[in-house]
Every structure is written in structure tokens, then in C-alpha cells.
C-alpha positions as CSV (number, residue, x, y, z in Angstrom):
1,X,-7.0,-33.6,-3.4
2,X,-3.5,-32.4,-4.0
3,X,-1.5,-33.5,-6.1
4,X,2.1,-35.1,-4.6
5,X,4.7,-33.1,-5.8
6,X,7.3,-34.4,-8.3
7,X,10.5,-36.1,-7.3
8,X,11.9,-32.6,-8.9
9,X,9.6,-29.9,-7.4
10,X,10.4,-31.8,-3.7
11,X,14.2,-30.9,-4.4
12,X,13.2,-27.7,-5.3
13,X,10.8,-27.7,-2.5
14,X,13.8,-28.9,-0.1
15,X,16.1,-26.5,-1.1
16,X,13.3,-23.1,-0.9
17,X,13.6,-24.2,2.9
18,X,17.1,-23.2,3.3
19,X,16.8,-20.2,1.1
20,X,17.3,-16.5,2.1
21,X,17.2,-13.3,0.2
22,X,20.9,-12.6,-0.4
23,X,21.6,-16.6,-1.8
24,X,23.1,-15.9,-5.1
25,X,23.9,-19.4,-5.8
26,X,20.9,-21.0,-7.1
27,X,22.6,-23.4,-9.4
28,X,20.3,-26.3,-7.9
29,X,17.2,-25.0,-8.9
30,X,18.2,-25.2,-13.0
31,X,19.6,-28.4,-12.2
32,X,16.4,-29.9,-11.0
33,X,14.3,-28.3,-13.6
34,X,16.7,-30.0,-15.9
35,X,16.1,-33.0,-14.4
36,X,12.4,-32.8,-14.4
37,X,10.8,-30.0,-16.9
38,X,7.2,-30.4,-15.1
39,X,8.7,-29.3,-11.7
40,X,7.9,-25.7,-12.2
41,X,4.1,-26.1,-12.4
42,X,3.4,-27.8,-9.6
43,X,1.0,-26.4,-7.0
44,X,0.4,-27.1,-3.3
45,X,-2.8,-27.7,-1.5
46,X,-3.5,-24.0,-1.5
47,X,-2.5,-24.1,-4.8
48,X,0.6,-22.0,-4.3
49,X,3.2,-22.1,-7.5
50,X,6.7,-22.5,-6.2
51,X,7.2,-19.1,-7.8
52,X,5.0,-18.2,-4.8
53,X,7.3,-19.9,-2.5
54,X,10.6,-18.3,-3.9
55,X,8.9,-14.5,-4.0
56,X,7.6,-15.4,-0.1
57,X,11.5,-16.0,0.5
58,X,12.3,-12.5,-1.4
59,X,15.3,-14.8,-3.1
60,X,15.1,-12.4,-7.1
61,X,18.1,-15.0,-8.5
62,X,15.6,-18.1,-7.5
63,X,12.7,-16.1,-9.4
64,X,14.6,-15.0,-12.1
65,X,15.4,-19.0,-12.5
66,X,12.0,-20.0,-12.2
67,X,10.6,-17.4,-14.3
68,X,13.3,-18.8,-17.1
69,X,11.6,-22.3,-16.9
70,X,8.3,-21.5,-17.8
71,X,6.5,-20.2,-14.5
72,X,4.0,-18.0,-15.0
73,X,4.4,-14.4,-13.4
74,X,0.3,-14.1,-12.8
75,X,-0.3,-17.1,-11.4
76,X,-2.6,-17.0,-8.3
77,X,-3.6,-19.4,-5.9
78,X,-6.6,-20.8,-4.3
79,X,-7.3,-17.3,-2.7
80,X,-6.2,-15.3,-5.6
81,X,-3.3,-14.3,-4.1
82,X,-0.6,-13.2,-6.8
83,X,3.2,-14.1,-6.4
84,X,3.6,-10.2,-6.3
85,X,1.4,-10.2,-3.0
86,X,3.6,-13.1,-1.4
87,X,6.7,-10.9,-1.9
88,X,4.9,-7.7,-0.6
89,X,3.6,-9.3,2.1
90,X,6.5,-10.3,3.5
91,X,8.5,-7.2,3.0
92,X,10.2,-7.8,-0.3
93,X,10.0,-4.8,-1.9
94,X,12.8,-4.9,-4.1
95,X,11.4,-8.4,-5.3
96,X,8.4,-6.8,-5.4
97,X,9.2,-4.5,-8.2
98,X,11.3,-6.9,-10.4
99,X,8.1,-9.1,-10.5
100,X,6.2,-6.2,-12.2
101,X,9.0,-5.7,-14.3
102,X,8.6,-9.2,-15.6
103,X,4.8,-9.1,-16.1
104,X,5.6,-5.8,-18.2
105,X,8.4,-7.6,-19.7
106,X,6.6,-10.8,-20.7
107,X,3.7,-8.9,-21.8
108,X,5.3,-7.3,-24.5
109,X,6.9,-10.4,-25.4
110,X,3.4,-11.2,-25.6
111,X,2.3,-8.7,-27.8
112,X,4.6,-9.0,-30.0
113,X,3.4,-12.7,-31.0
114,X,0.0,-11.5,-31.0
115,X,-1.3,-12.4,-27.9
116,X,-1.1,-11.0,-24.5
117,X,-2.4,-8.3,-22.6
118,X,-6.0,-8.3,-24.1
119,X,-6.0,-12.5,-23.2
120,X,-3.7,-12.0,-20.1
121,X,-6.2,-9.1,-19.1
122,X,-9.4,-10.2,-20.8
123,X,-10.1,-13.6,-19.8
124,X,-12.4,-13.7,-16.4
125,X,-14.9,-10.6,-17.8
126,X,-14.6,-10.7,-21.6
127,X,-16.5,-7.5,-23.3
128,X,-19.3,-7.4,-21.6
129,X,-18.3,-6.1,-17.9
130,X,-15.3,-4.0,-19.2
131,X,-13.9,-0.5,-19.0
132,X,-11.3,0.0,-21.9
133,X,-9.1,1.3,-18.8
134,X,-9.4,-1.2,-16.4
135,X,-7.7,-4.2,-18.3
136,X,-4.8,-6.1,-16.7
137,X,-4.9,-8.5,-13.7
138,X,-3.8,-11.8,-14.2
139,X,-5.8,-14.2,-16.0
140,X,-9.0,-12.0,-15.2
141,X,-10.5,-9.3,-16.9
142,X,-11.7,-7.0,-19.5
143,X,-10.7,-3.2,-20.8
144,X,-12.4,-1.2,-18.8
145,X,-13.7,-3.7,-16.1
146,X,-14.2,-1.4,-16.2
147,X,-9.6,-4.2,-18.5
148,X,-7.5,-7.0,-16.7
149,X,-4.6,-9.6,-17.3
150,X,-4.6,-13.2,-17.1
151,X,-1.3,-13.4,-18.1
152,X,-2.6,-6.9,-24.7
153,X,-4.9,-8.8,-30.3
154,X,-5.0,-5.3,-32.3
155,X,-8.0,-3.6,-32.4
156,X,-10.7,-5.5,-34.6
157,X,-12.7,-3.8,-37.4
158,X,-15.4,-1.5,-36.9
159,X,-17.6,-3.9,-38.8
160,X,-17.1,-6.1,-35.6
161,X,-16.4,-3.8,-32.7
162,X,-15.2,-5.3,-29.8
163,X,-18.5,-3.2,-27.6
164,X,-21.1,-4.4,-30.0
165,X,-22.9,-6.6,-27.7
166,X,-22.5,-4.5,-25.0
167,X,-24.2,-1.6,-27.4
168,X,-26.9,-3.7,-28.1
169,X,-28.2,-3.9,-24.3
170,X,-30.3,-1.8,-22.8
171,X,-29.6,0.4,-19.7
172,X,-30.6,1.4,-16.3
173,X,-30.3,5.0,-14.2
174,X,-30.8,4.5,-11.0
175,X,-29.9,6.0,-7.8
176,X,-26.3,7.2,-9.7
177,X,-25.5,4.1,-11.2
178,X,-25.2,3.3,-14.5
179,X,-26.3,-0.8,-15.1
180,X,-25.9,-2.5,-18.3
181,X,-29.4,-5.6,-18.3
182,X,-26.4,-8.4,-17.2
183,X,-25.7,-5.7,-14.2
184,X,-22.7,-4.9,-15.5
185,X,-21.9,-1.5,-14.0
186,X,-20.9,1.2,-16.6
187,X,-20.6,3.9,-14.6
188,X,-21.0,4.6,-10.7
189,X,-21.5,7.7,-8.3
190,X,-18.9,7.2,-6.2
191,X,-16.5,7.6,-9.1
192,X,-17.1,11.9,-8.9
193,X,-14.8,13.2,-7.0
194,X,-12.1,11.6,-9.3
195,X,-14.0,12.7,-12.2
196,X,-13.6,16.2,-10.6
197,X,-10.2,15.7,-10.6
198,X,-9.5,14.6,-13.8
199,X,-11.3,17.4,-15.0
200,X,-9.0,19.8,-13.4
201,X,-5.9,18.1,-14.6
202,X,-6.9,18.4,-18.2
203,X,-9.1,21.9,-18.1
204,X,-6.6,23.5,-15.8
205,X,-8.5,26.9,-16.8
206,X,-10.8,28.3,-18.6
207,X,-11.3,29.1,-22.4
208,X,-10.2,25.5,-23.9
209,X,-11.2,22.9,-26.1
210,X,-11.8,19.8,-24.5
211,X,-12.9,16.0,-25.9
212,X,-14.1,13.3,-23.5
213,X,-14.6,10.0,-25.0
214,X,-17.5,7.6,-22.9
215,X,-19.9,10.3,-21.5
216,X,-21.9,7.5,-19.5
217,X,-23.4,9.4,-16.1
218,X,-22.0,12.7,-17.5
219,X,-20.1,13.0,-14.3
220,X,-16.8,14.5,-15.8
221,X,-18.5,16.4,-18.1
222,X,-20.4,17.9,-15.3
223,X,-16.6,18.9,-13.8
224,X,-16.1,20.3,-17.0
225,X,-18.7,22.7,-17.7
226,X,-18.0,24.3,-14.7
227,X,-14.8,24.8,-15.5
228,X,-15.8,26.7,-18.6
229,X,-13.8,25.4,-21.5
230,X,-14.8,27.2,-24.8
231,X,-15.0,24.1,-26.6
232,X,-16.4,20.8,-24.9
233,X,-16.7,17.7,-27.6
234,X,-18.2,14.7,-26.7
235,X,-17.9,11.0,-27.7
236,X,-20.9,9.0,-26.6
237,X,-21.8,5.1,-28.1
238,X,-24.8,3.5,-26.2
239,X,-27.9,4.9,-28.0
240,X,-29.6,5.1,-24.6
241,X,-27.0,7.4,-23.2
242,X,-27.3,9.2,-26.0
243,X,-31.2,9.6,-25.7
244,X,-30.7,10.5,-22.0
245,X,-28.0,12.9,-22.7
246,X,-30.5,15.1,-25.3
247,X,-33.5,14.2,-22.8
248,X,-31.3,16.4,-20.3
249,X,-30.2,19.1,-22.7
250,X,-26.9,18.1,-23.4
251,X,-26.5,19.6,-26.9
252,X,-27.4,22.8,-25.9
253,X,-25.0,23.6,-23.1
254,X,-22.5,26.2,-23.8
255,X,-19.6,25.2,-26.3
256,X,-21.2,21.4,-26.2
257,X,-20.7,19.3,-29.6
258,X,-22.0,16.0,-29.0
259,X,-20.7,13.0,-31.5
260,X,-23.0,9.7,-31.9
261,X,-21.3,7.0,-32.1
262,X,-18.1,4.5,-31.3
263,X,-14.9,6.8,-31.0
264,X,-13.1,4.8,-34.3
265,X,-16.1,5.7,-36.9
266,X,-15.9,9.6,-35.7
267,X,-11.8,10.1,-35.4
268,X,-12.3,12.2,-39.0
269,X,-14.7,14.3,-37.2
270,X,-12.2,15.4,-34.8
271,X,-9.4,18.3,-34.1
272,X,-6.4,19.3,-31.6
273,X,-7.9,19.4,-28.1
274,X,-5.9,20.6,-25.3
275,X,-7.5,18.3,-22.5
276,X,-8.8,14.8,-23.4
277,X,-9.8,12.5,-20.8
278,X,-10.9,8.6,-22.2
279,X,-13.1,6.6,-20.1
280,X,-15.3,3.6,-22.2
281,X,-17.2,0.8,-22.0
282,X,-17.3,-2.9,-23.3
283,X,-13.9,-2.5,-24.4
284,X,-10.8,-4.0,-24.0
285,X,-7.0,-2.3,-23.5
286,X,-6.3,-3.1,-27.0
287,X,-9.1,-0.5,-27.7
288,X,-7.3,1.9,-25.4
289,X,-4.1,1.2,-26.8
290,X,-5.3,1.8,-30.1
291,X,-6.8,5.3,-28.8
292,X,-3.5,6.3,-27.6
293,X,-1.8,5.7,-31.2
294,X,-4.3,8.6,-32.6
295,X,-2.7,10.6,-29.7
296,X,-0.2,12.6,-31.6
297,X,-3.1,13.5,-34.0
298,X,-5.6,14.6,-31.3
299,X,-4.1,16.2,-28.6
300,X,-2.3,19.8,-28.5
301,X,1.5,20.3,-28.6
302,X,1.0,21.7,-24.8
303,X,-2.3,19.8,-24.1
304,X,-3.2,17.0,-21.5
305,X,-4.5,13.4,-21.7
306,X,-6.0,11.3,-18.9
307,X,-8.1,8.1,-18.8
308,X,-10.0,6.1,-16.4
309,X,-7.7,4.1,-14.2
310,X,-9.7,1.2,-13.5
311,X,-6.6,-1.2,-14.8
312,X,-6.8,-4.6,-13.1
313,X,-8.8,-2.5,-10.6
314,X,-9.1,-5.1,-7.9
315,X,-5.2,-6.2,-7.1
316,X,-2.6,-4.3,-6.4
317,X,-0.2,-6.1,-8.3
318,X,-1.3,-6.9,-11.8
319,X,-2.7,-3.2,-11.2
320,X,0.8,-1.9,-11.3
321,X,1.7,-4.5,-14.5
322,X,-1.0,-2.8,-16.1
323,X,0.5,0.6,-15.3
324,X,3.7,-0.1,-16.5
325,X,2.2,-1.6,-20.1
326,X,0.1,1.9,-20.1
327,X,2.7,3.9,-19.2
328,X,5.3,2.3,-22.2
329,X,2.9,2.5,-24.5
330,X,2.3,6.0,-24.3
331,X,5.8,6.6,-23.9
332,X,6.2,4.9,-27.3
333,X,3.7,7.4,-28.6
334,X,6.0,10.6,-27.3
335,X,4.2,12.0,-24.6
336,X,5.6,11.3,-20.7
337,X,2.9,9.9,-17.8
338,X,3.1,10.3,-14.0
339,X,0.5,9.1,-12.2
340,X,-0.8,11.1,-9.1
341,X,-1.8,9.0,-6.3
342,X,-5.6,10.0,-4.7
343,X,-6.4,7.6,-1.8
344,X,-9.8,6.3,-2.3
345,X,-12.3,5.6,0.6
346,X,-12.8,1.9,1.3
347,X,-15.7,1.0,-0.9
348,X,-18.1,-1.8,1.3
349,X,-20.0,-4.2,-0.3
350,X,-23.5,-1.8,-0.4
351,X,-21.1,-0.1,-3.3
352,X,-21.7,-3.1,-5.1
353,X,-25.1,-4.2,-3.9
354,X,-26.9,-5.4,-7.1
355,X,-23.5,-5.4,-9.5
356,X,-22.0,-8.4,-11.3
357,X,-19.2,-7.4,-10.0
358,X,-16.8,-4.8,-8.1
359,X,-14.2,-3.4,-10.8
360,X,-12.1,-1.5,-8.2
361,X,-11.0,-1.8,-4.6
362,X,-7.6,-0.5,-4.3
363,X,-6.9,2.0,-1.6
364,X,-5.4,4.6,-4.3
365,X,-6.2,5.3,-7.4
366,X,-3.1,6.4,-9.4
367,X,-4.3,9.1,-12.0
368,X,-2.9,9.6,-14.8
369,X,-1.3,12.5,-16.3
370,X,0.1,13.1,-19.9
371,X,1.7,14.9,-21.9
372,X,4.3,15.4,-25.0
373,X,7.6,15.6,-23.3
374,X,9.6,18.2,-24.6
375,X,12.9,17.4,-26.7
């Protein structure tokens, strides 16, 4: 049953009715809020947040106010519908993009008191459905989730590895899929012809040294053999991967070093590579974020990074949040991003027949591409 609204969020309420994008005065609204602090976190019967209501009325100054009191940018109501999808769906661009600015914004903020991202992005799949790439989407997932927001905790010891449990369960080929035993899926066949092309972005020809961390169905090591690099390193965890990868004679393909283990016990073991490409399991973005801070150690003045761009894989808008956190962070570590867009294929539900759950479904994926900018 719904709850009535306060006598302040029916002011507020009363006055959204009359609002229209160019109002500048919004005065009332702060007023109100004054009046009655709780105002802002009220919901409707389809459990709409007034911030809902304001982004549906493409009104920024009415936002910005109620973003000031306390409402939370990744809220979602009954349907899961973000306040970023109300002001998309009805044509407010502009709005739009200042409501991504403010999930980046307050993430940080975030981050900087030591939560954030990893609990913003974590919360619905925890470790144990998660691709270290996949995190942010409001309130809802995990790293690689292949990670997700809910609303990014730094990296916890190797003693206690944020993968463990996922490392400890055993997995399933089958028909190009790569199952964890709670169906989790690690890796999937229809993700190829993006592995192809990150493979090209960061092997653009033959003759170089290469590191791909997560090897899981092989798929963009496939790309890369046959691209001929002279030096192709490997970074594989899950000890049945492993077994599979030497069951298939892995370790004795051309220029093919392959390292055991999680990517933080074997960083002494590595070089200068002039293509890496990142793409793990079980972790969260923290774990990528930490990756990217070995960056300037790892990757050649002129070389290329990429990573699985599963972030907040299932909604458009906390997707884009996580983008823009991605994209600062490596930014903060020198090197510049652009993201290519690849449309994807719709991906029906036999995709995910038989999986805990779908960890992409956008209609692009935005690639990544990066590199050391030059000063």
C-alpha cells in the first residue's frame, strides 16, 4: 500500500505539476524541503522518487535542488527504471547528461570516504556473478557482472582476495559457455566478435608483445594468435581453466607464456606490453581500478589498453556512470580513453537459458581504447 505523501512532498508534488524545463526559479522546492527534511524520499505507488518526477519534467535547476537535499541519483522504481531513463525518455537530453555527471560526481565523493562505487556497484551480485569490468548500475551489481552501482573499498589483500570463492568452484564447458556451479556465467560465445575486436585494437599488427589478464573461453586469445604477436602472456586464475588451457595445448602455441595464478601475486613476473586487454572474474571494479594503477608500469609508452566493457551491463544509464568513473580514473593514471561504439545484436532470452543471470543487454557496447596521451 503506498504510502500518503508528506504535507511537504505534496507541495513539492503540486508545484512539479506546473513545472517546465526552462523554470529557473525553483526557490519553492528548498523552501519545502526546509519545511519538511523527509520530503525528498518519498515514493509513489510505482515507487517513483520525486527526482523521477523532476528529470520526467527535464527541469536541471529542480534536480540540482533535489539532488542538494539528499535524493539519491540511482534510485529506481518498481520497474527499475532509473531517473536517468525518465529524463531520456522524454527527450531530455541535456538533463540527461547532467544526471551522469552527478552519479560520477557523487561517486567520487564516495570514494573518497571509503565507500562507493564497489557498494553502489556491488550490492545486487556480490563476488560471485561478477566481471571486474562490469561494475556500476545503481544499487546492483558486481565487477565484472560480469561490476555495477547501487549508488567504487580499495582492493583487499591477497590473503583474502576478493575472487576466492568464486576460485574455489568448479566449472562447466558447454556448448561455448563458460558456467561457474551457482550458474554464474564466466564467459559466453556470443561475446567473440568483440573479442575479435578488441584484439585488433590492441595487436594492431604483427610482431608484439601482448598480456591478457582472465583467459576464461580463450576467445581473445584465439583473435590474438592469429594476429601473430611475438610475445603473447597470459594471466589465468581458476585452476580448471588452467587445466583446460594445458589440456588444449595452450603452453605450446607460438610466443605463449602462460602465468598461474590471480593477476596481483604475478605483477613481479611481468614487463612492458604494447597491447593489454583485462577481462576477469569474481571481481569487483575496485579490482579493476586497482589494475589500472599498475598501468604506467605495464603498458608501453606507445602501447594500448582495453578491458571488458560489461560496466552496469544491463541499463543504459548507470552504464554511462560507470563509464565516466572508468574513464576518470584512467585519466588520473595519464593515459586518454575513447570508447568506440559496436552495436550489439539483440540478445533473446535462449542467450541466457540456464544462467543466473544476463550481465549485458544494451544495444552498444562502447569499447574501450587507451592510451598515454602525449604531453
Amino acid at each position: 500500500m503506498p504510502i500518503p505523501p508528506t504535507e511537504g512532498a505534496t507541495a513539492i508534488l503540486s508545484y512539479i505539476d506546473n513545472l517546465n524545463p526552462s523554470t529557473t526559479d525553483v526557490a519553492p522546492i528548498r523552501e519545502y524541503i526546509k519545511a519538511d527534511a523527509t520530503a525528498v524520499f518519498w515514493r509513489n505507488a510505482n515507487g517513483a522518487t520525486l527526482l523521477h518526477l523532476v528529470a520526467g519534467r527535464g527541469n536541471t535547476a529542480a534536480a540540482t535542488e533535489l539532488l542538494r537535499a539528499g535524493a539519491a541519483w540511482n534510485a529506481v522504481d518498481d520497474s527499475g527504471r532509473s531517473v536517468g531513463e525518465f529524463a531520456k525518455e522524454a527527450g531530455f537530453d541535456d538533463l540527461y547528461d547532467f544526471l551522469v555527471q552527478e552519479g560520477v560526481r557523487t561517486e567520487y565523493i564516495l570514494m573518497a570516504l571509503g565507500a562507493g562505487a564497489k557498494d553502489a556497484y556491488d550490492s545486487e551480485d556480490e563476488a560471485d556473478g561478477v566481471h571486474a569490468s562490469d561494475a556500476p548500475e545503481a544499487a546492483a551489481a558486481d565487477a565484472s557482472g560480469k561490476v555495477i552501482p547501487e549508488a567504487i573499498a580499495i582492493a583487499q589483500a591477497s590473503v583474502h582476495p576478493s575472487n576466492a570463492d568464486y576460485l574455489s568452484r568448479r566449472l562447466t564447458f558447454s556448448q561455448g559457455r563458460l558456467l561457474d556451479s551457482d550458474a554464474n556465467a564466466v564467459m559466453m560465445g556470443w561475446e567473440a566478435p568483440l573479442m575479435d575486436l578488441h584484439a585488433a585494437v590492441i595487436a594492431p599488427r604483427p610482431g608484439l608483445s601482448v598480456l591478457n589478464v582472465g583467459f576464461g573461453l580463450g576467445l581473445i586469445d584465439t583473435a590474438l594468435q592469429a594476429l601473430k604477436p611475438e610475445q603473447h602472456t597470459i594471466i589465468e586464475a581458476h585452476p580448471d581453466v588452467y587445466a583446460k588451457m594445458l589440456l588444449d595445448g595452450w603452453d605450446k602455441k607460438p610466443g605463449v607464456r602462460i602465468l598461474f595464478g590471480r593477476w596481483q601475486d604475478v605483477l613481479g613476473d611481468l614487463k612492458a606490453y604494447d597491447g593489454i586487454f583485462f577481462d576477469t572474474f569474481g571481481e569487483y571494479y575496485d579490482d579493476l581500478k586497482e589494475f589500472h594503477e599498475h598501468l604506467p608500469n605495464i603498458l608501453s609508452q606507445d602501447g594500448i589498453y582495453s578491458f571488458f566493457n560489461g560496466l552496469a551491463g544491463t541499463n543504459a544509464f548507470f552504464h554511462d556512470v560507470a563509464c565516466g568513473i572508468a574513464e576518470t580514473d584512467l585519466r588520473e593514471m595519464g593515459l586518454d580513453v575513447k570508447f568506440r561504439e559496436i552495436p550489439v545484436d539483440e540478445l533473446g532470452d535462449e542467450t541466457w537459458q540456464g544462467v543466473k543471470r544476463a550481465y549485458f543487454s544494451l544495444p552498444t557496447y562502447r569499447l574501450p581504447i587507451c592510451n598515454f596521451e602525449e604531453y
